[in-house]
N, C-alpha and C positions, 0 to 999 in steps of 0.2 A: 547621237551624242547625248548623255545625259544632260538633263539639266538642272538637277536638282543641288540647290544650293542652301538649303536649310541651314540655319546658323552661320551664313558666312553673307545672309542679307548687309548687315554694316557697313562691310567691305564695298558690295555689289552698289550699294547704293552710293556710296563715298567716290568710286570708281566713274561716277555718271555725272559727278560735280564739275557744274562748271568753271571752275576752280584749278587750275593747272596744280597748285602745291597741295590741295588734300587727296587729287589723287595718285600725286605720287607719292604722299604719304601712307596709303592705304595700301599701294604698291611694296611699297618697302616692308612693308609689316608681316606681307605673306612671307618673306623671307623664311628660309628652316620650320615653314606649320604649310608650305602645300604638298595637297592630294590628292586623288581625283577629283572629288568635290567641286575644285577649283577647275577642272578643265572648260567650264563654259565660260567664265569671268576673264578667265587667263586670254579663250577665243577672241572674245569679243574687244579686250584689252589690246587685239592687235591693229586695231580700225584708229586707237586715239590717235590725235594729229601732235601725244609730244615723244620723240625718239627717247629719252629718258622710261620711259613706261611703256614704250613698246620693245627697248631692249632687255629689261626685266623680266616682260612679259614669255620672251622669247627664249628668256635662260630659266624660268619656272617650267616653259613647257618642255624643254631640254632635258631638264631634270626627270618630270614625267616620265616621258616617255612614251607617251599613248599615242598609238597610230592615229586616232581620231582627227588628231589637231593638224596632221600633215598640209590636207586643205588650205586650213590656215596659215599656217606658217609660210607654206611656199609662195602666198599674196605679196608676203613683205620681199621677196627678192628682186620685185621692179622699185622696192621704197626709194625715194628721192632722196633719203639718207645712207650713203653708204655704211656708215655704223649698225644702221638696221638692216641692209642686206647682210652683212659679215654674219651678221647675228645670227639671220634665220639661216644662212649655209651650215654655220656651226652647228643648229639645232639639228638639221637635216642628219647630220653626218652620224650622229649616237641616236638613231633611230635604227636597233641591230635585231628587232623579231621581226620575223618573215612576213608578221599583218601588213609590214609598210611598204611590202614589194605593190600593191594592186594601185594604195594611191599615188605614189610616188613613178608609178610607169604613168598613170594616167597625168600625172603633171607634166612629164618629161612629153608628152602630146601638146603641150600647149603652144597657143601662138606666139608665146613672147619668147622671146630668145633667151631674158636671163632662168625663166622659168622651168625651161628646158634643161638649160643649165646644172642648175642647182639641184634639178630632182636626177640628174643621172649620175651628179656629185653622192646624193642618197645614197643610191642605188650603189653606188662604189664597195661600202663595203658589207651590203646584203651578200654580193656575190652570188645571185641567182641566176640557176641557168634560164628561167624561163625569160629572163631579162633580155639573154643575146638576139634573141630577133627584132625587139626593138633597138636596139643601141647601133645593132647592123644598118636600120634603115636610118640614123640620127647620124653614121660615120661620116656621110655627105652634105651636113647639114650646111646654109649658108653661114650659121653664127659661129665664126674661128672658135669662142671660147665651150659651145656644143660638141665641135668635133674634141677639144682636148680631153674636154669632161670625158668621150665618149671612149678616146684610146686609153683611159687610166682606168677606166671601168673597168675595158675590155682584159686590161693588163693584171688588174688583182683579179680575175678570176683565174685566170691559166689557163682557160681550159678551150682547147684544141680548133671545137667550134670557130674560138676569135681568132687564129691563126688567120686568115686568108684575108679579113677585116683589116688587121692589123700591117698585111703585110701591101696592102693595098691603100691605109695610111702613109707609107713611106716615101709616098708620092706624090703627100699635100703640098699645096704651095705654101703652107705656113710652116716655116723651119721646128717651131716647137711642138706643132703635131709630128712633125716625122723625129725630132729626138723623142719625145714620147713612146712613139713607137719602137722605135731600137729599143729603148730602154724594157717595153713590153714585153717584146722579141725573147729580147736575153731569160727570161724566166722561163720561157719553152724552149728546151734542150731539146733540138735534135739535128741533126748533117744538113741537110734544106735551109735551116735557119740560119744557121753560121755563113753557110754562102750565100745569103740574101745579103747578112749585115755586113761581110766583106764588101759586098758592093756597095756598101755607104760609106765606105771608105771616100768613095770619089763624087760625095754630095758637095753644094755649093757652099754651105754653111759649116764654116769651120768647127761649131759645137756640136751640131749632128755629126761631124768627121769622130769628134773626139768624143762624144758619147756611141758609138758605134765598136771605137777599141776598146772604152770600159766593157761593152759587150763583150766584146771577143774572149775577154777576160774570161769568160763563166765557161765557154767551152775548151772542149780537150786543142791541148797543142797542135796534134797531126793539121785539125780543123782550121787553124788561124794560125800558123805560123806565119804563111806568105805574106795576108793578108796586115801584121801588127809589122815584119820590116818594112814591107811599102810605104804604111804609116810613119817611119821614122825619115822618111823625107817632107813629110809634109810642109806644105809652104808656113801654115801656123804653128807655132812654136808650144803653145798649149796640147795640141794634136801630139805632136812630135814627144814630148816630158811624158806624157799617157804612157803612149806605145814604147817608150826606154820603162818603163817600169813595169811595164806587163812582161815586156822583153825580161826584165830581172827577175820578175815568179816566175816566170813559165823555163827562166835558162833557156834563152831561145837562141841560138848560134848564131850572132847577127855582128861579129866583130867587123866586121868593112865599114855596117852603116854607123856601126856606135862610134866608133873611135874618132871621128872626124865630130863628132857632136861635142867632144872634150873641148874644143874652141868654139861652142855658140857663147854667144853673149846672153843667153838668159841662164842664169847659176845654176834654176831647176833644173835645165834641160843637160847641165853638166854633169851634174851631182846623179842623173838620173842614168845617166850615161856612164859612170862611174862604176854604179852598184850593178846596169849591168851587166859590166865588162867580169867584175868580180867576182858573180854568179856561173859565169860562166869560164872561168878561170885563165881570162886573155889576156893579151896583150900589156903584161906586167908594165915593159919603159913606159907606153902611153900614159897607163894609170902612175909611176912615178913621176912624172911631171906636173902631176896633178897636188901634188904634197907641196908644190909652190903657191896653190891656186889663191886670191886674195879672201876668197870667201871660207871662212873657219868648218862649215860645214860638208863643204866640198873635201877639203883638205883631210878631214876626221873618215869620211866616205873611202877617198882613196887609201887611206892607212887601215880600213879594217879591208878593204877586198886584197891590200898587200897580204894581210894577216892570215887571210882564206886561203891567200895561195904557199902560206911557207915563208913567208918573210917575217922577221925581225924587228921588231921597233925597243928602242929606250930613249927615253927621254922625247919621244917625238923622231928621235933620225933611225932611218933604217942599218940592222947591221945586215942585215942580207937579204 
């Protein structure tokens, strides 16, 4: 790292005061006039003991952008102030030339968990392949928020390699690693995948259920039909409202399980049940009963799937 700070002595020296308000005043002043110049002042600016000057510090080097400072910045991710971690994650994140693939894997090596962390947070949207061998051996890390880092990594890159990582996340004990992983999933289209994530249909955690049918979502029909009506019994209701609406893009022929959803007690899961009766052009009486329903936007629902099939409306009452 350079260290040449010719003309910005003032600063460096002001910066060393033991004086809490001149050097944050000296701090503030770099505002809109830093350069490289500043990258060793900026470093060194990350050691002070006040969070006000090392959150600056951290959004000057952000700005930068110089690989150099990675070292540094990734220190503050154990900081005892969580505004000074936020900080340095954020810094991490807009580090987007390829120089900051070598330090940023070599932090993701460190002993500390948040450290790990944060540098495969980095690493996220590098999108290097030379990255997936390391992230493969971080997938089983003990620190939960490691393995998440490690499936979102794994998930913006797509690439094929992280299939089997990924698909071997799905099996975490932490419910937000394995929705992660679905969610990963879904962005690799192919026939194997879709009937993996059909089989999360029958996870323990009803968010993984229901991010599983957002999946399902991205592939073709033939793939996930079975899979989104099963979904329409599910015991949670959130689950259930998904798979009625995937049900209504996809026209998926499911009038048995929908129509009996027109009496749930969550509106969504009515209303959702509605549109997709109407997409698929069924069960007309059911949906006219639904033009009583108390909730205004149920009621508007069942009037345009009447509309879809040939019915009538004026004034609100149907003439046919």
């Amino acid at each position: 790292m350079s260290t040449d700070t010719s003309g910005y002595s003032d600063i460096d020296v002001r910066l060393s005061s033991d004086d809490v308000a001149v050097r944050r005043l000296a701090m503030t002043e770099l505002d809109d006039q830093v350069d490289g110049r500043h990258l060793a002042i900026l470093c060194r600016a990350l050691s002070d003991d006040d969070v006000a000057i090392k959150r600056l510090a951290l959004r000057y080097l952000e700005e930068l952008g110089d690989p150099e400072a990675i070292p540094f910045i990734v220190t503050c991710l154990t900081d005892d102030s969580a505004d000074v971690r936020a900080a340095a994650k954020s810094a991490l994140r807009e580090f987007r030339d390829p120089a900051a693939g070598p330090p940023l894997m070599e932090a993701a090596r460190s002993p500390e968990g948040r450290i790990r962390a944060g540098a495969v947070f980095g690493l996220r949207e590098l999108r290097i392949v030379e990255a997936i061998p390391l992230l493969t051996s971080l997938a089983g890390d003990p620190d939960v928020d490691v393995r998440r880092e490690v499936v979102m990594a794994l998930g913006f890159m797509q690439h094929p390699q992280a299939v089997p990582v990924l698909v071997s996340a799905l099996g975490d004990e932490d419910a937000y690693v394995r929705r992660l992983a679905v969610g990963a999933l879904a962005l690799v289209h192919s026939e194997m995948n879709a009937k993996i994530l059909v089989g999360m249909l029958d996870d323990s955690d009803w968010q993984v259920r229901q991010e599983a049918v957002i999946a399902l979502d991205k592939f073709s029909v033939e793939l996930t039909s079975d899979g989104i009506v099963r979904a329409l019994s599910d015991p949670a209701w959130e689950v259930v409202k998904e798979a009625a609406m995937v049900a209504a893009r996809k026209r998926i022929p499911a009038a048995p399980k929908l129509v009996p959803l027109l009496d749930h007690d969550q509106p969504d899961v009515r209303r959702a049940a509605v549109m997709a009766l109407g997409q698929i052009k069924s069960s007309p009486d059911s949906i006219m009963k639904m033009l009583d329903d108390p909730d205004g936007d149920i009621r508007k629902a069942a009037q345009n799937a009447l509309e879809g099939m040939g019915y009538q409306f004026r004034n609100g009452i149907v003439l046919h």
